[in-house]
C-alpha positions, 0 to 999 in steps of 0.5 A: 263806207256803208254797204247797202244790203238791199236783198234782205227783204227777200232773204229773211223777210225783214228790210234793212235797218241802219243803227244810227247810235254809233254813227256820225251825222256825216256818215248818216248823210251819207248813207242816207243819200246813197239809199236816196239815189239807188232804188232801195224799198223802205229802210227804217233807222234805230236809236236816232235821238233828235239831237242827232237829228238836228245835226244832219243836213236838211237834205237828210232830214227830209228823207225821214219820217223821225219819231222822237219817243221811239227815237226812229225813222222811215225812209221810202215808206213801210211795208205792206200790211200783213195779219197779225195783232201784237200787244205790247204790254210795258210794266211802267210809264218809264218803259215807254221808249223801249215799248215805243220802239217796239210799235213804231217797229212793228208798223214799219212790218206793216203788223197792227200793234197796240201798246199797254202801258202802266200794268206792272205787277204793283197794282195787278188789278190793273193788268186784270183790266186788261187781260181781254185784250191781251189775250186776243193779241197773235203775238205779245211783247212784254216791256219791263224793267226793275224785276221785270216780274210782268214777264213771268205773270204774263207767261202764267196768263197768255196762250201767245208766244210771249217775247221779253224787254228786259229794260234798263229801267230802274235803281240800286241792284236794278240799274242798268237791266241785268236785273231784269235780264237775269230774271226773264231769263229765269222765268218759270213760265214756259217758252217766254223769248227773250231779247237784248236790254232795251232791245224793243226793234229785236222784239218786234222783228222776233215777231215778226218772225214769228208771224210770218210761221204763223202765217200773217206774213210770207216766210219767202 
């Protein structure tokens, strides 16, 4: 039976999110009716892919705003908007679903975000382009897989906290994320955060966080 945590928004200044990977549809069914027949605010679900989605009851399905990329959903809405401007700066195309979640994340905060994608260090010319633009973001999060080398280019760059995805993106001795994980790990730049592989909803919450410190959201 799934105990709902209704008091986390007030506690940690972040609402309740129900990891759907691991779950049935017959226990996502569940969860979702007992949030559908209390008074819970917004919840967001993770890792929802919309082959699991199929498989729920449509009454389910209903309370759901799903989207497929980030593989999420809202039930009863998002937060408030808060200040803040986040950029999330994703190495390559294929990192597009992690980048994803980690907008998709940031709006359900209620914080304005926009995703730079295809600036991996192959062609710098291309994160040049853009680095006005980044450089203006409060909070930037940085998606990147293979030798996640963006991380430590970005952390030399960007006076903003920077906050690292280490994705699972990649071949060979790169398979998986280790690689990448073990090298935003070891960057040489200075105070770079990292999270879990794949992790886009933990980075965007880290910054969420830190833009509460910052003071675009309340600390409660």
């Amino acid at each position: 039976m799934h105990v709902h945590d209704h008091d986390r928004l007030d506690r940690i200044g972040l609402p309740e999110a129900v990891l759907c990977s691991s779950k049935t549809a017959t226990q996502i069914d569940d969860i979702v009716a007992g949030l559908a027949s209390g008074s819970a605010g917004p919840v967001m679900f993770t890792r929802l892919s919309e082959e699991q989605l199929d498989t729920l009851a449509p009454a389910t399905r209903r309370h759901l705003q799903h989207d497929r990329v980030s593989r999420t959903a809202y039930m009863n809405g998002v937060l408030p908007d808060r200040q803040g401007r986040v950029a999330v700066v994703a190495a390559g195309t294929s990192d597009q679903s992690v980048a994803c979640e980690a907008q998709r994340t940031l709006g359900f905060c209620g914080i304005t975000s926009e995703t730079i994608v295809d600036v991996g260090v192959a062609g710098l010319w291309r994160l040049e382009r853009r680095l006005p633009e980044i450089r203006d973001a409060d909070v930037v999060i940085a998606v990147a897989g293979m030798d996640a080398a963006l991380v430590s280019v970005l952390g030399g760059l960007v006076r903003a906290p920077l906050v690292a995805v280490p994705t699972s993106v990649g071949y060979g001795v790169s398979e998986g994320g280790t690689t990448a994980l073990h090298s935003a790990l070891a960057s040489c730049a200075q105070g770079v955060t990292v999270v879990n592989i794949d992790n886009g909803f933990g980075a965007a919450c880290a910054t969420a966080r830190i833009l509460g410190l910052l003071g675009g959201g309340s600390n409660r």
